[in-house]
C-alpha positions, 0 to 999 in steps of 0.5 A: 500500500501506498499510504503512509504513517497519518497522524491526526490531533484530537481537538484541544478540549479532547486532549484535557477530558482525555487528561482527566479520564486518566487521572479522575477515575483512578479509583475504578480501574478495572472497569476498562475491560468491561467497557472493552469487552462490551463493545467487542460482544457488540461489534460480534453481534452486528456482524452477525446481524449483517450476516443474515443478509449477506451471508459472507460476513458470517465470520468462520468458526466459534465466535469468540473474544481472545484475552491474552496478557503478556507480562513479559512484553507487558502488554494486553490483547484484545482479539474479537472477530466482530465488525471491525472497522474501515479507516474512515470509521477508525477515524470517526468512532476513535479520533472523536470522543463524546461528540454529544458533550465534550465540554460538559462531560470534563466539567462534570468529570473535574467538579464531581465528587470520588463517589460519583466520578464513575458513573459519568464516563458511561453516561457520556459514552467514553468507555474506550478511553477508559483504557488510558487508565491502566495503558500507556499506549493503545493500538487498534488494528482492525479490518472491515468484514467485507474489505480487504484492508486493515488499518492500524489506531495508535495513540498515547492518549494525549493531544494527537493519534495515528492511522497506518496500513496494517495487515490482519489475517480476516475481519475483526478488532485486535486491541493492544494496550502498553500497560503501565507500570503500577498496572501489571494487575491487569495482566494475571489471568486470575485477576482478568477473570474475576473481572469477566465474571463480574462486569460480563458474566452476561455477554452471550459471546465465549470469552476466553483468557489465556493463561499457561498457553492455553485459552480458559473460558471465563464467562458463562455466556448465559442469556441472564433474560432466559434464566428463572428470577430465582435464579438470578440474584440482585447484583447480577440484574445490576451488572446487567443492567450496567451493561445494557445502560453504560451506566453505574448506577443500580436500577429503580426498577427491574420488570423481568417476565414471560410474556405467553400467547397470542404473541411469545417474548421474554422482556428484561427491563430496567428504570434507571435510578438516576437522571443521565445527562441531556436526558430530554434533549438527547435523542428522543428513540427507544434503545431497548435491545431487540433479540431473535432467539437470543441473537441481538437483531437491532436496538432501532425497533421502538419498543417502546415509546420516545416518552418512555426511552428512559427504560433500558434493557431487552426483549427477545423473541422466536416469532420474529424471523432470524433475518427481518430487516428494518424495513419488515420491522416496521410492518410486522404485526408481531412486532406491533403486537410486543410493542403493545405489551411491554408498553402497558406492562411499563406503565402497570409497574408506574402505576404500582410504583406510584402508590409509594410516594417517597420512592415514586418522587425520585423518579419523577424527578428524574424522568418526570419531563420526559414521560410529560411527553406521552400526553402530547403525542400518545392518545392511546396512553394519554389518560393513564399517563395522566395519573402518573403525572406529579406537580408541585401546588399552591397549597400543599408541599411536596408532590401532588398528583392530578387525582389528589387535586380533584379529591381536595377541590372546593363544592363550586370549583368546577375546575383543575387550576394550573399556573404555568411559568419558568420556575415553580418557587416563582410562581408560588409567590405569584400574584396571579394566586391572590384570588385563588388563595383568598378562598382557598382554591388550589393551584398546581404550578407547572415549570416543565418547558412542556407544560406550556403545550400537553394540557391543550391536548389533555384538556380534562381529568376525571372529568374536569376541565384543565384551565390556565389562570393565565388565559381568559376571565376567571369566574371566582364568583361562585366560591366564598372568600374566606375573609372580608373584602374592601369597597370596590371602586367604580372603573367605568371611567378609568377602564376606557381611558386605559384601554386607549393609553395602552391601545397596541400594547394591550388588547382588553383592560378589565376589572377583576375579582382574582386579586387582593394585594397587588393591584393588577395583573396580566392575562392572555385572550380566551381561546389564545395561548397562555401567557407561558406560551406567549413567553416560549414562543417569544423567546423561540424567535416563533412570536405570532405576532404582539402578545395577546395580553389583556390587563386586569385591575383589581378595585379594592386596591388603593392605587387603582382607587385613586386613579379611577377618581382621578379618570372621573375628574377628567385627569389625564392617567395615560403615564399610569396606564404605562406604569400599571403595564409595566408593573403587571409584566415584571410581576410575571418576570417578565422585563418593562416595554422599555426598562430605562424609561419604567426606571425613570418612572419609578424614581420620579414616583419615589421623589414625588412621595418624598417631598 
């Protein structure tokens, strides 16, 4: 071959999370070879999946992983017969690392505490550099199955790496590390097994460790799904599930069953027990892991939904043909029919698992956003996902749900109030409560991005309508106050020269009833979005055009008193109008229509008082 020696540098914030995988987690060394031995069982189960197409890839013989530990030269190999990999893919799978958050993943790395430090390297996808843990110098000679070239990835972990041509007997991976010298633990094969055993005891593929010149098994290469749950302790669901996750944390939940019948499959999955990061801005597809009769077929056959892509785990079946394709899956009644099942047996173990509310508030506060999404775009599931949902309230601490709300709602309240904003703490301390508090009505208080959109498409529970506060008049009139309230004043004259001051800026001035301290208040258009969408949609750069805001007023206040008697004088109130505007839009932290100018106003206001 012509080509010669290349050698390529990682870009400058690789080089210092390289750095830090080196050196951060120090303390959890031996997870090196579970995340090595991982990706050689996958790139063994994707050749054989490109196999059932194109049966020349089947590789010869057993399929296996070799480990061979050379203490004398000090190095330690890795040899798998899977995939392997072109020189292009060389260069993008190992010349590029955690595409999804490289700044983010060192940060986290440097600032994190000993105790949490490995759980982030599986959770940002970095487990290959793992290596440069207990190595001084990786090689990575792999050949494409189907090509005849081999290329060869050497790097010592610091700011660059190298491609050469390189020759290898038939397609595969061999993995070289150059052990360090306070690393040579990792080359006795007795200390190598008990790491197989206890990282991935679970990989269906034989893995053998060369020890005395001859190759020992050292896994028991047991699909742990077929096993009985008797048989199958705590720790070995964990490690499992460590394995199919890329994380290190244990599990919330464990659903493992048999399902029989019209349709057969066995299902192992798992909730997390802790939030991964960019768990709702990262890909929004199901990772769990199709098999036919144990034979990894896809991890792209939506399983389950994209509100439920937290889940983890397998589902293999024998009525699904060794060689479907993507295309069959997608039109395959069996496969539509598994989709059903383990949907429904998800939310069942929600379901259960919401009864105990200490236990449920961590995961909702995990993946409470993301499951927020099948009330927007799954109807089938919208109701029982809507029993499933947890809010913060007015008038309760902790978590609440939409059927506790209903239990507590007063005789004449004829409908679920929620306040939608930024922050769930800011909006407790809203004046848009005033009314609401004042005679003891509750209101949930949404600050998910989401909860501007998925209550247009729920719309009621148990049948009451969802309202927005912030959206059209409020009719408290049917529900007593639970204390006195002061004389309102007449707004018949000061309503429509506000309305004529803020013509543009507002679309209606009303008198209202939901207010007690403040003096007035902003809401949205009946019919149109809410005040919280109005914001997202702003700030989106996505505006329909000016903000539909209507301006209420309330009576009793002493502010709007004196200016409804200055409007009956005949005085000009047009600067208030401007005021009152602007006090109303930071009241909703919102910023004044022009900040300087409301500043202005407000010192000229105070100096007036003071004299």
């Amino acid at each position: 071959m012509s080509e010669a020696l290349e050698r390529h540098e990682f870009g400058a914030e690789v080089g210092r999370l390289l750095d830090l995988v080196v050196h951060a987690l120090y303390s959890e060394r031996e997870i090196f070879l579970r995340e090595l031995v991982a990706n050689a069982a996958d790139a063994v189960d994707r050749r054989r999946f490109e196999a059932l197409t194109t049966p020349a890839l089947m590789p010869e013989g057993e399929a296996r992983l070799r480990i061979v530990p050379d203490k004398a030269a000090r190095t330690l190999t890795l040899s798998d017969p899977g995939i392997g990999m072109s020189k292009a893919e060389l260069a993008q799978h190992l010349g590029t690392i955690a595409r999804s958050g490289t700044l983010a993943f060192a940060k986290s790395l440097a600032e994190a505490p000993a105790a949490e430090k490995p759980s982030l390297i599986g959770q940002f996808g970095v487990g290959f550099y793992s290596a440069f843990m207990v190595a001084e110098r990786v090689e990575v000679t792999s050949r494409r199955a189907g090509e005849e070239e081999a290329w060869v990835w050497a790097s010592e972990g610091r700011g660059d790496y190298t491609l050469a041509p390189a020759s290898r007997d038939a397609a595969g991976t061999d993995i070289v590390l150059h052990m360090k010298a306070d690393a040579e633990e990792f080359l006795d094969p007795w200390r190598l097994q008990s790491i197989i055993r206890k990282w991935a005891d679970h990989i269906t593929i034989p893995i053998t460790v060369a020890r005395d010149g001859k190759d020992e098994p050292a896994n028991e290469g047991t699909a742990l799904w077929r096993k009985p749950k008797s048989e199958i302790s705590e720790e070995g669901y964990a490690e499992f599930y460590r394995h199919v996750a890329h994380s290190f944390d244990k599990p919330w939940a464990t659903l493992h069953w048999r399902a029989e019948g019209t349709v057969e499959f066995t299902a192992l999955l798992f909730i997390p027990g802790m939030k991964p990061f960019q768990a709702v801005e990262g890909e929004r597809e199901s990772r769990v892991r199709l098999h036919v009769r144990r034979m990894f077929i896809t991890d792209e056959a939506a399983l389950l939904p994209p509100w439920l892509r937290f889940v983890h785990g397998v589902v293999d079946t024998e009525d699904l043909p060794l060689n479907v394709s993507r295309e069959m899956l997608q039109a395959t009644p069996a496969l539509a029919r598994i989709r059903k099942a383990v949907t429904n047996r998800v939310l069942s173990e929600l379901k259960t698992r919401a009864k105990d509310a200490e236990a449920y508030a961590g995961f909702w506060e995990n993946f409470g956003a993301i499951l927020k999404e099948g009330i927007w775009e799954d109807a089938e599931h919208r109701q029982e996902v809507a029993g499933l949902l947890r809010f913060r309230s007015s008038a309760v601490e902790g978590w609440t749900s939409l059927a506790e709300y209903v239990s507590r709602m007063k005789p004449e309240q004829e409908a679920i109030h929620i306040l939608a904003g930024d922050d769930a703490a800011a909006l407790a301390k809203s004046p848009q409560l005033e009314g609401f508090r004042a005679r003891g009505v509750e209101v949930l208080l949404l600050s998910d991005q989401l909860d501007a959109f998925w209550p247009e498409r729920l719309d009621s529970f148990e049948g009451k309508p969802i309202r927005s506060i912030t959206q059209g008049p409020v009719d408290l009139s049917k529900i007593p106050l639970e204390g006195e309230a002061g004389e309102a004043a007449d707004l018949s004259a000061l309503l429509p020269k506000l309305k004529e001051a803020l013509a543009g800026d507002v679309t209606e001035v009303q008198a209202t009833d939901r207010l007690v301290d403040s003096a007035v208040v902003l809401s949205a258009e009946a019919g149109g979005p809410d005040l919280q969408m109005q914001r997202l949609l702003r700030r989106a750069g996505r505006a329909l055009g000016p903000d539909r805001a209507v301006l209420q007023l309330n009576p009793r206040h002493p502010l709007v008193r004196r200016l409804a008697t200055r409007a009956a004088a005949g005085e000009d109130v047009a600067e208030a109008a401007g005021m009152l505007l602007d006090l109303a839009r930071v009241q909703d932290g919102d910023a004044p229509r022009d900040p300087a100018a409301f500043a202005r106003r407000v010192a000229e206001a105070l100096a007036a008082g003071e004299g």
